[in-house]
C-alpha positions as CSV (number, residue, x, y, z in Angstrom):
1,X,0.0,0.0,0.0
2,X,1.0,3.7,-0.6
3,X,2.1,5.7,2.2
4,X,-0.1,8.4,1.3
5,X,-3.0,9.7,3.3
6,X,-4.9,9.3,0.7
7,X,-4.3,5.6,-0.1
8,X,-4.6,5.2,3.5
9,X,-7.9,6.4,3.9
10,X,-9.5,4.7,0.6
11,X,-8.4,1.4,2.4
12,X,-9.7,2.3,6.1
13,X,-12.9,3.2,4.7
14,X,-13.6,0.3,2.8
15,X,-13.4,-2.3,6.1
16,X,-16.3,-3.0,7.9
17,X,-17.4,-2.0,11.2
18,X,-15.2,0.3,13.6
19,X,-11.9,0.8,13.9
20,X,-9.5,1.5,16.2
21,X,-5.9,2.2,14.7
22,X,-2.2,2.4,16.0
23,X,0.3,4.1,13.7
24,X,3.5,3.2,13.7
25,X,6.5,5.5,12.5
26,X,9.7,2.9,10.7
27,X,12.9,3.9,10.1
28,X,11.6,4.4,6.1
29,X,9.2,7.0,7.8
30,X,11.5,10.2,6.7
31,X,14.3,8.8,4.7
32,X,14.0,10.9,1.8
33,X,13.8,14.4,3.8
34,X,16.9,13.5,5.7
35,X,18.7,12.5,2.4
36,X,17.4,15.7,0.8
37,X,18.4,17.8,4.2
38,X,22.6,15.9,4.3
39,X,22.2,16.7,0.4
40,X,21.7,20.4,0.5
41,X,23.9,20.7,3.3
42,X,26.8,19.0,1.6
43,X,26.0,21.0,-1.5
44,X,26.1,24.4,0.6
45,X,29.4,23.3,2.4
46,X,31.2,23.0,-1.7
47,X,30.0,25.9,-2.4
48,X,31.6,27.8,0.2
49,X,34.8,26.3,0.2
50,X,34.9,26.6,-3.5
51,X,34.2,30.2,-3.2
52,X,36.5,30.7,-0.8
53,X,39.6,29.0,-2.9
54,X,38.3,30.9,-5.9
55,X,38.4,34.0,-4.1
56,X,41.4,33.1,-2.5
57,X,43.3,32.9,-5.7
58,X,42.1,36.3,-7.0
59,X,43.3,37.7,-3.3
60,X,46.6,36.4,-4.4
61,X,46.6,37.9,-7.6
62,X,45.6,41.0,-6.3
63,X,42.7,40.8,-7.8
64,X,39.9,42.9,-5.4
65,X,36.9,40.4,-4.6
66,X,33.7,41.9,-4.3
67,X,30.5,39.8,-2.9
68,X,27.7,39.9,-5.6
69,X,24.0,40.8,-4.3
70,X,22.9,37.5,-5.8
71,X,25.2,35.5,-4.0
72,X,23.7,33.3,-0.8
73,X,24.1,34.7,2.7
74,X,26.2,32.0,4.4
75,X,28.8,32.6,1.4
76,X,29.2,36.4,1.6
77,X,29.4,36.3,5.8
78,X,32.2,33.1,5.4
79,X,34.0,34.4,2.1
């Protein structure tokens, strides 16, 4: 059966006579959100450090480094 609510409540409806039901949460329950949550976190961490190497090199070059409006907040307080 789907995990939906949807699903769910088709198939509840459609048994006789009254229910009493127990939910259970697995270790499945949020898997994807916690994958998506590491992901973006991971993806936000290379981004900095890339940023700061890039910028780093122009530093070096003296090159000035200026922090574009557009770019994310955590990257223009850490770079």
């Amino acid at each position: 059966m789907e995990t939906q609510a949807s699903s769910i409540l088709q198939f509840m409806r459609g048994l006789p006579g009254e229910l009493q039901v127990t939910w259970e949460e697995g270790t499945w329950a949020a898997g994807t959100l916690r994958e998506l949550e590491r992901s973006y976190e991971t993806i936000s961490k290379d981004l900095n450090r890339v940023m700061n190497r890039i910028k780093a090199r122009y530093r070096g070059w003296s090159i000035p480094v200026r922090v574009p409006r557009c770019m994310p907040p955590v990257i223009a307080r850490n770079g």
